[in-house]
C-alpha positions in Angstrom: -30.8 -8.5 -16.3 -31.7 -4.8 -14.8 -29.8 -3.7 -12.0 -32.4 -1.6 -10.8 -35.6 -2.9 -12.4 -37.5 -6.9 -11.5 -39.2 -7.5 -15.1 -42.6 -6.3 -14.0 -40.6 -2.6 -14.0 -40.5 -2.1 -10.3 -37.8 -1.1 -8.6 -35.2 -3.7 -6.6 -35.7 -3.3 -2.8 -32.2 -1.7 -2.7 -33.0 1.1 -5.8 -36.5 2.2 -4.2 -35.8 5.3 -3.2 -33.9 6.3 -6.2 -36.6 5.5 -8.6 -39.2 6.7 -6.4 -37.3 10.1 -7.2 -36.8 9.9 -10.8 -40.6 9.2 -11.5 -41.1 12.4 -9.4 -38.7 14.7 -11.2 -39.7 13.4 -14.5 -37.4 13.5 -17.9 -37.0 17.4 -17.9 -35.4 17.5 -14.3 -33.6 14.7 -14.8 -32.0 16.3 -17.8 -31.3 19.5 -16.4 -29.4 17.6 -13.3 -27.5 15.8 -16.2 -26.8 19.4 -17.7 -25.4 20.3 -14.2 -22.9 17.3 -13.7 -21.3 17.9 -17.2 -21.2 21.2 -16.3 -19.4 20.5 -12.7 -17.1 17.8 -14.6 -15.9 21.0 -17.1 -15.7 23.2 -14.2 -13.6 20.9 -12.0 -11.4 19.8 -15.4 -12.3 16.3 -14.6 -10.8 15.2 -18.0 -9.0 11.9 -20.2 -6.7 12.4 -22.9 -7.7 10.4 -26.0 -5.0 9.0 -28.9 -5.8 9.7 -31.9 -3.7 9.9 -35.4 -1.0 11.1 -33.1 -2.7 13.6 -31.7 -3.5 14.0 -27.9 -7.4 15.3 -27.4 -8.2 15.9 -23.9 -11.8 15.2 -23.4 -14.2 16.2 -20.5 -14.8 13.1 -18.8 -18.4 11.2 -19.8 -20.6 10.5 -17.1 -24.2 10.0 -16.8 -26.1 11.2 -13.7 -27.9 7.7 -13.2 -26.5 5.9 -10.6 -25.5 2.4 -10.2 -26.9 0.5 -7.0 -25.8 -2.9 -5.7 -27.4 -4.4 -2.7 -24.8 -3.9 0.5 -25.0 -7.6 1.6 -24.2 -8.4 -2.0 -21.1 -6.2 -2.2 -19.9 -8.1 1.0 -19.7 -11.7 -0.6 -18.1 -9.6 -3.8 -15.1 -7.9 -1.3 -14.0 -11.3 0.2 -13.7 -12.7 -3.2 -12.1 -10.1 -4.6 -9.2 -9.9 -1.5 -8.8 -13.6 -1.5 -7.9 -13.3 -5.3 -5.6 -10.9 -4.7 -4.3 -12.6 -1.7 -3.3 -15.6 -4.3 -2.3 -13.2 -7.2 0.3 -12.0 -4.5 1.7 -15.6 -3.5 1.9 -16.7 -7.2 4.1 -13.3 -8.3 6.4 -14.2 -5.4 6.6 -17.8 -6.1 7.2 -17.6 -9.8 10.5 -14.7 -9.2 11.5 -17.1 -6.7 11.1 -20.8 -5.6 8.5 -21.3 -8.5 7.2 -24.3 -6.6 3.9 -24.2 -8.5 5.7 -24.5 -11.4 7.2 -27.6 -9.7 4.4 -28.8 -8.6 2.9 -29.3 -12.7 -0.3 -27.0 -11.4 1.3 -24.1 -13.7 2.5 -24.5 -17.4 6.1 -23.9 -17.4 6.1 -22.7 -21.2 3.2 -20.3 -20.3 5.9 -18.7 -18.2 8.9 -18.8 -20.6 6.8 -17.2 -23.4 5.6 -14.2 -20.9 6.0 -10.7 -22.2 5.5 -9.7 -18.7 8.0 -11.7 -16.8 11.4 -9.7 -15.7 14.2 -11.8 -15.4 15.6 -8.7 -13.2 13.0 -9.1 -10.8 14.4 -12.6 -9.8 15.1 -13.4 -6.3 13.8 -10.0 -4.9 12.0 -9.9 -1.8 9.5 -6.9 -1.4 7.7 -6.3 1.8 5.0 -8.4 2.9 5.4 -10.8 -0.1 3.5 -8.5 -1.5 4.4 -7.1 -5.5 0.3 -6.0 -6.6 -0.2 -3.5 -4.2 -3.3 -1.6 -5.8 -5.3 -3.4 -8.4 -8.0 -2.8 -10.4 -10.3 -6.0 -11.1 -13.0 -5.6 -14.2 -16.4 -7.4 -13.0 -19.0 -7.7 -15.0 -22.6 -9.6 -14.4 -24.6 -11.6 -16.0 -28.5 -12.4 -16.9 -28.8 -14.4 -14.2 -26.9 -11.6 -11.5 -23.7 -13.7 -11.0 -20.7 -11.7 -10.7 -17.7 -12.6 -12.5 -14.0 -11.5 -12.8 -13.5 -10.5 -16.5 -9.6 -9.7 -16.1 -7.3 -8.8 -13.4 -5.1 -5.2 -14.0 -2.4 -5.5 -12.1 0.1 -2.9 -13.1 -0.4 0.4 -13.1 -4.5 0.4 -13.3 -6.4 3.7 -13.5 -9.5 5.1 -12.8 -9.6 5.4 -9.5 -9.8 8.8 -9.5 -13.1 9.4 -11.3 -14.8 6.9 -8.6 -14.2 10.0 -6.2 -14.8 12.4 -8.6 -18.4 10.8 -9.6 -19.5 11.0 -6.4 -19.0 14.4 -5.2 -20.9 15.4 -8.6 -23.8 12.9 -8.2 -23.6 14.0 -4.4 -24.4 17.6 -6.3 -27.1 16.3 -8.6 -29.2 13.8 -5.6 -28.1 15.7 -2.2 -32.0 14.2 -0.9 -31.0 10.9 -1.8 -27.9 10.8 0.9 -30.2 11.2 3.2 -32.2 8.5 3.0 -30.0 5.5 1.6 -27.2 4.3 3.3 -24.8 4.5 1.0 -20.9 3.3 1.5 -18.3 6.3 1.3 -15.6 6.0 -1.4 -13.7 9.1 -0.2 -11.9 7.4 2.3 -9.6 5.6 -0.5 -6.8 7.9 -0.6 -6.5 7.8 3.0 -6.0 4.1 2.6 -3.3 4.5 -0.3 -1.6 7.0 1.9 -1.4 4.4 4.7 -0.6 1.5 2.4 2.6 3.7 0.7 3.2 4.4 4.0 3.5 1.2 5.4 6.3 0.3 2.2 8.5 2.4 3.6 12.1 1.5 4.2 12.4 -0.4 8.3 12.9 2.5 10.6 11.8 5.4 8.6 8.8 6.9 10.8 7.7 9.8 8.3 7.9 8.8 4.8 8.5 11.1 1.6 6.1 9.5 -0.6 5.8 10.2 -4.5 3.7 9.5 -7.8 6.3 8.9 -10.4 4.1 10.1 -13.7 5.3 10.1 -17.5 3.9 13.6 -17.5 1.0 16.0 -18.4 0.7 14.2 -22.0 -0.7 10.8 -20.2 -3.9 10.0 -20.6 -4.1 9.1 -16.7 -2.2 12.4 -15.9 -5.7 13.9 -14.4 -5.1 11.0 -11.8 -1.7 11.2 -11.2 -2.2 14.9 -9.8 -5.6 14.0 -8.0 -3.7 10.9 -6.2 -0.6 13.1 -5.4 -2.8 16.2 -4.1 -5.3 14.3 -2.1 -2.2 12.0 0.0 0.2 15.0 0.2 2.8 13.1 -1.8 5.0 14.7 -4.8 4.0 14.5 -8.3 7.5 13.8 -9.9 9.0 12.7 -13.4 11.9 11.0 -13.8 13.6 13.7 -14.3 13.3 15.1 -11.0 14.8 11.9 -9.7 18.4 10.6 -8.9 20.0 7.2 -7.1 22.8 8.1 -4.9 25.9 6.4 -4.3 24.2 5.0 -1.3 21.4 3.8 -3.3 19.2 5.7 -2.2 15.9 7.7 -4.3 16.8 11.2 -4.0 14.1 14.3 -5.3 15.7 17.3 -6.5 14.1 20.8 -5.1 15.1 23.8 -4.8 16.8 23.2 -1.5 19.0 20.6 -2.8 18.2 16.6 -2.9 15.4 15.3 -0.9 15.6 11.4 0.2 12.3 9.7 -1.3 10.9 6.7 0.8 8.0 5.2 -1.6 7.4 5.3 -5.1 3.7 4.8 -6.4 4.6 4.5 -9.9 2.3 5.5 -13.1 4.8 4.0 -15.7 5.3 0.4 -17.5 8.1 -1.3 -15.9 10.2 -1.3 -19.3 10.7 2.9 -18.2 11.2 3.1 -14.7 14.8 2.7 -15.2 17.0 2.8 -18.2 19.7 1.2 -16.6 17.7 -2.4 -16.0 15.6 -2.1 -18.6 15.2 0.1 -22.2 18.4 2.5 -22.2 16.5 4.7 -24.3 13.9 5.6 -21.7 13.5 9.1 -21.0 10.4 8.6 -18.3 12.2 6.7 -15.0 15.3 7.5 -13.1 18.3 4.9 -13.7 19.5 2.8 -10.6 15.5 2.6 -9.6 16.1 -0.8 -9.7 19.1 -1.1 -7.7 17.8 0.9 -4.8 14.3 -1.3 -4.2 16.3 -4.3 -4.5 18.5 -3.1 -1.7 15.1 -2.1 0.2 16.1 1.4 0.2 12.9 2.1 -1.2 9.3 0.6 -1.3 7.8 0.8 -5.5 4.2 0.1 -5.7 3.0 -1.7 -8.0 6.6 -3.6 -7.4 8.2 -4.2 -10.6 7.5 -7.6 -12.3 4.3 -7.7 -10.6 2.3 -7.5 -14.3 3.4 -11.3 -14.5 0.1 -12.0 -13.6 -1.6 -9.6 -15.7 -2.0 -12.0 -18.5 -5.3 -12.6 -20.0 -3.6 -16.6 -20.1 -2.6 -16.9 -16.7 -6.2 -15.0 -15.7 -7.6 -19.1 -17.0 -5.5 -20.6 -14.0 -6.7 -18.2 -11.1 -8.9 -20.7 -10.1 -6.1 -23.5 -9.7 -4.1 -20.6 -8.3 -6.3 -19.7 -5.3 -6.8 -23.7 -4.6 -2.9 -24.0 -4.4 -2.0 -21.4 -2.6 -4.9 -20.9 0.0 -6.6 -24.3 -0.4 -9.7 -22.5 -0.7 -12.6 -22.1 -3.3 -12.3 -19.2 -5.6 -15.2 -16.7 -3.7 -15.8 -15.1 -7.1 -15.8 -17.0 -10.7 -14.0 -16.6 -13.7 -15.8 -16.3 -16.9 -14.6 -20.0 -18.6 -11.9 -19.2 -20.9 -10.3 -21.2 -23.4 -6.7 -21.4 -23.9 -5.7 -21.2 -27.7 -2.0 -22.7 -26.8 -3.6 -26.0 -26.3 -4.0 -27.8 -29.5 -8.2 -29.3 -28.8 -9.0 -25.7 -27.0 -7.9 -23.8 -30.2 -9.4 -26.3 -32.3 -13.1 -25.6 -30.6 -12.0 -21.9 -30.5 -11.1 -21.7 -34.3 -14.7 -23.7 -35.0 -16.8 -21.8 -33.1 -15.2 -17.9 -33.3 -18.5 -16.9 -34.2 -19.9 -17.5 -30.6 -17.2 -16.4 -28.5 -14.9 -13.2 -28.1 -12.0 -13.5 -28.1 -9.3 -11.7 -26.5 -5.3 -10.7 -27.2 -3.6 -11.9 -23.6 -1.8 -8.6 -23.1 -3.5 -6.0 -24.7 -5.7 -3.5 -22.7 -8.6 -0.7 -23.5 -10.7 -2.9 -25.9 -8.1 -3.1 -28.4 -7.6 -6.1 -30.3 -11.1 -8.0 -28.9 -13.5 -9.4 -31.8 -17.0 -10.1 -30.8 -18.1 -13.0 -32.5 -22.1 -12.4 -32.8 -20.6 -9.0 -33.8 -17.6 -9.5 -36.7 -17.7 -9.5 -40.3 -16.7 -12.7 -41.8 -13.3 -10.8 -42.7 -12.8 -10.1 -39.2 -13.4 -13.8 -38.3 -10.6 -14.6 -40.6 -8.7 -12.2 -39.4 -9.2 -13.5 -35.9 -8.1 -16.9 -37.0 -4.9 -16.3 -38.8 -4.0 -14.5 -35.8 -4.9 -17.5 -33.5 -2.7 -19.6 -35.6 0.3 -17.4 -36.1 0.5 -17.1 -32.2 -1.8 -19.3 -30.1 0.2 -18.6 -26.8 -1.2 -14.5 -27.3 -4.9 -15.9 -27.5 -7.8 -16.7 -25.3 -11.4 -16.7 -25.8 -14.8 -16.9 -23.8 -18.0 -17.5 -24.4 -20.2 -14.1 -25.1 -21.6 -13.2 -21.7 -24.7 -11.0 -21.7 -23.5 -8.1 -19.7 -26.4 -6.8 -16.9 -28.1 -3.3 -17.8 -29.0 -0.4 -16.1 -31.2 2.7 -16.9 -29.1 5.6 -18.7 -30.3 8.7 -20.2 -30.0 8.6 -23.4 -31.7 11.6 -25.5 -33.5 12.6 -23.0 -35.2 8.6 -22.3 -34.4 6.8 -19.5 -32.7 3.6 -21.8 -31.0 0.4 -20.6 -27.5 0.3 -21.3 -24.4 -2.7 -20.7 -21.7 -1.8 -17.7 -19.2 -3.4 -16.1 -17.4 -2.5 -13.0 -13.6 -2.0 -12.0 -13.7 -2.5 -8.2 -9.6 -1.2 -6.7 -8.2 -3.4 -4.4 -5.1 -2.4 -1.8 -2.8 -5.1 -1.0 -0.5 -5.0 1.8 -0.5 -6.0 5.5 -4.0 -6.2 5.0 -6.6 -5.4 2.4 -9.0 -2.6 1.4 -11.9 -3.1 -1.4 -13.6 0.4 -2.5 -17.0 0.5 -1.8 -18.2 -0.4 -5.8 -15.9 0.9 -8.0 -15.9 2.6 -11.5 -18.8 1.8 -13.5 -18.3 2.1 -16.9 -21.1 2.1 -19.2 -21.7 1.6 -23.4 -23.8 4.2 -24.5 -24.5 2.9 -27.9 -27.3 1.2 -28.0 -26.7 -2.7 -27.7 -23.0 -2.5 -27.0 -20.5 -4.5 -25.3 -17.6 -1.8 -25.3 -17.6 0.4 -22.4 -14.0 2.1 -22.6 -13.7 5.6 -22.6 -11.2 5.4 -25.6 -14.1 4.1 -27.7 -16.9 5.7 -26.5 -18.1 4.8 -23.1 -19.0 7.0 -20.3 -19.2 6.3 -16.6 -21.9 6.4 -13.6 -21.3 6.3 -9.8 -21.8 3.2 -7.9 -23.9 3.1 -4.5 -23.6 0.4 -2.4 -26.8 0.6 -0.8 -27.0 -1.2 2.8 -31.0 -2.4 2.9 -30.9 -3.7 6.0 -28.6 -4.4 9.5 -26.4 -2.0 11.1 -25.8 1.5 9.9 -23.3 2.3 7.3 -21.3 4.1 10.1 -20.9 1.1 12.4 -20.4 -1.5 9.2 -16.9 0.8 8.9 -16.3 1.1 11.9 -16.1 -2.6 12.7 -14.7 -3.2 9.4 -11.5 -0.9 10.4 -11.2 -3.2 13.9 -11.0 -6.1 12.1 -8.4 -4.6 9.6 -6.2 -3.2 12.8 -6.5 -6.3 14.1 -5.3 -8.1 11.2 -2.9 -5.5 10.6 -1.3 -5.9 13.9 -1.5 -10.1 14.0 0.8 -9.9 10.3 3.5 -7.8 11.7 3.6 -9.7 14.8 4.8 -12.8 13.0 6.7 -10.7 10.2 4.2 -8.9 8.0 3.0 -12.2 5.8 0.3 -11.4 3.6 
């Protein structure tokens, strides 16, 4: 499926305009606005830091001036799915670090729990505000041939790339000003604003003006671009754990240069294994020690709360749909792809017999690494893939081969179609937030499933185009109502999510 295209070539209702324009410029002025973006992205040092042989090589960020369009009334249907899943992601982390009554209850695998790399035993019988532990998620979507959306995986503790889903837009904004002007397109700028308000709202009871914080491992992170951006665009400080201490009160105090400075809310950028030596590895160098003794005292508010990557498990990712049902006793609003589960004996069986039709997938790896493509693999990778099924089943899902959706890219100069996906960022906390599309990332090799930036993807911006019904302006405006409203209702009866 094209995004933009019917088969006959013309353009979806909600595209028009923008293909009306590239037939006008043509490939030359299409390429020189390409030559332009690349040239902003250098000039604004919108860069990612690739790892390779131990080296760090700090790229200009790939982006091609194409945008992605997705009908408005589309998008809608995709939002509620996407906050009702989160809504359940959110119960289930509090439930398993506390009565684990869906554990109880035989809807969730008790060894699947036991055998997580991603459960904290210290994170047991905490309590953070609003029952809430994923704060800001990142949820990969991809489509396929037949224009279903799906969730591909759920990133639940410290996803990135939220960032360059600004960033794209103020350079396509650059490279199709006369477009803005006659689509209705949904604002993404407005997403730091809601952070700031969500950190803000983690506060400690009875703190009024916050001293918020982005805890980063430092400038040799490949997210460290981000980690600035976020910091400079809420007004919070960009620290390292160095620059933190715990008090006797335990308290989070920042040094400066007029002595310690209380800290209220910690958006951390680092794994939970480093935020704090004390609870977790001694040896780490990149958190503060006693950061887990002050939040569990509620003397400060840590987004993504500790433990919350529970959930971040390519296994668990199979139950969300028995998740949603018993916690909301509702009908998941979005699908998951169908995913087998290699623990169980006749599931790894099929999985192990059919490799070559399915990919399949390490549960807690991230960027691409460790998938094998079945259509795609050697027959030494295939046996590869096996023995590692069999040595560790629990580590192993698969899924059948979905054929992502395209959309035109410029590739050499030619307008080509090219596989995305989408990572959509969702805020979680008295109430929700969904950015309006998300980071499109794109494969530009020819015929590729791969989109990562790590190995060799670039990125496009996504328009939510509105085709129809109110304007844009009075879609948000009604859409921030309802979320005072709702906002208001929870902390009424004690902040529930």
């Amino acid at each position: 499926m094209d995004e933009l295209l019917h088969d006959d070539h013309t353009p979806r209702a909600s595209a028009a305009a923008l293909w009306s324009l590239l037939e006008q410029l043509g490939p030359d002025e299409i390429e020189a606005r390409q030559a332009a973006t690349e040239l902003d992205i250098l000039t604004m040092g919108i860069t990612f830091t690739v790892y390779s042989d131990g080296e760090n090589i700090d790229r200009a960020w790939p982006f091609d001036v194409v945008p992605r369009i997705i009908d408005g009334d589309e998008w809608t249907q995709v939002e509620a799915g996407l906050a009702q899943r989160l809504r359940a992601v959110n119960m289930f982390i509090d439930d398993i670090y506390n009565e684990q009554r869906i554990v109880a209850d035989g809807v969730f695998p008790a060894e699947l729990l036991e055998d997580s790399v991603n459960f904290r035993p210290e994170c047991v019988g905490a309590k953070p505000k609003f029952g809430v532990w994923a704060h800001i998620s990142g949820s990969d979507l991809v489509r396929d041939d037949d224009g279903t959306f799906y969730v591909l995986e759920d990133n639940l503790r410290v996803p990135s790339g939220v960032s360059y889903v600004i960033e794209n837009r103020a350079v396509t904004k650059r490279a199709f000003p006369e477009l803005f002007g006659q689509n209705r397109i949904r604002p993404v700028d407005t997403y730091t604003d809601e952070l700031n308000k969500l950190l803000t709202s983690l506060a400690p009871d009875g703190v009024d003006d916050p001293t918020l914080a982005v805890l980063t491992p430092g400038i040799f992170n490949s997210a460290y671009f981000e980690h600035s951006f976020l910091a400079q665009r809420m007004g919070a400080e960009l620290v390292e754990g160095s620059d933190l201490v715990v008090g006797d009160d335990d308290c989070v105090y920042m040094h400066t240069v007029e002595g310690r400075e209380r800290v209220h809310v910690i958006y951390r950028r680092i794994d939970d294994l480093f935020i704090d030596p004390d609870a977790f590895r001694p040896d780490s160098l990149l958190g503060a020690a006693g950061l887990m003794r002050a939040w569990k005292a509620g003397n400060v508010g840590i987004a993504n709360a500790p433990g919350a990557g529970v959930a971040d498990d390519k296994c668990v990712y199979a139950w969300m749909p028995d998740i949603i049902r018993y916690y909301l006793d509702e009908e998941p609003k979005i699908a998951n792809v169908p995913t087998y589960r290699c623990m169980y004996e006749d599931e790894r069986e099929y999985v192990l017999a059919h490799l070559d039709e399915l990919v399949t997938k390490p549960a807690n790896e991230s960027g691409g690494y460790g998938i094998t493509i079945g259509s795609r693999a050697t027959e030494d990778e295939l046996t590869a893939c096996a023995e590692a099924i069999l040595a560790d089943p629990r580590n192993w899902v698969a899924q059948p081969i979905i054929n992502l959706s395209t959309v035109p890219t410029l590739i050499d100069g030619e307008l080509q179609p090219r596989h995305v996906d989408l990572r959509p960022f969702i805020l979680t906390g008295a109430s929700s937030y969904v950015t309006a599309g998300g980071l499109t990332r794109v494969a530009l090799q020819e015929g590729s499933l791969i989109v990562n930036s790590s190995q060799g993807g670039g990125s496009k911006d996504t328009w939510i185009v509105d085709t129809g019904g109110r304007p844009p302006s009075a879609r948000s405006s009604q859409s921030q109502s309802q979320s005072q409203s709702q906002s208001q209702s929870q902390s009424s009866n004690g902040g529930e999510a």
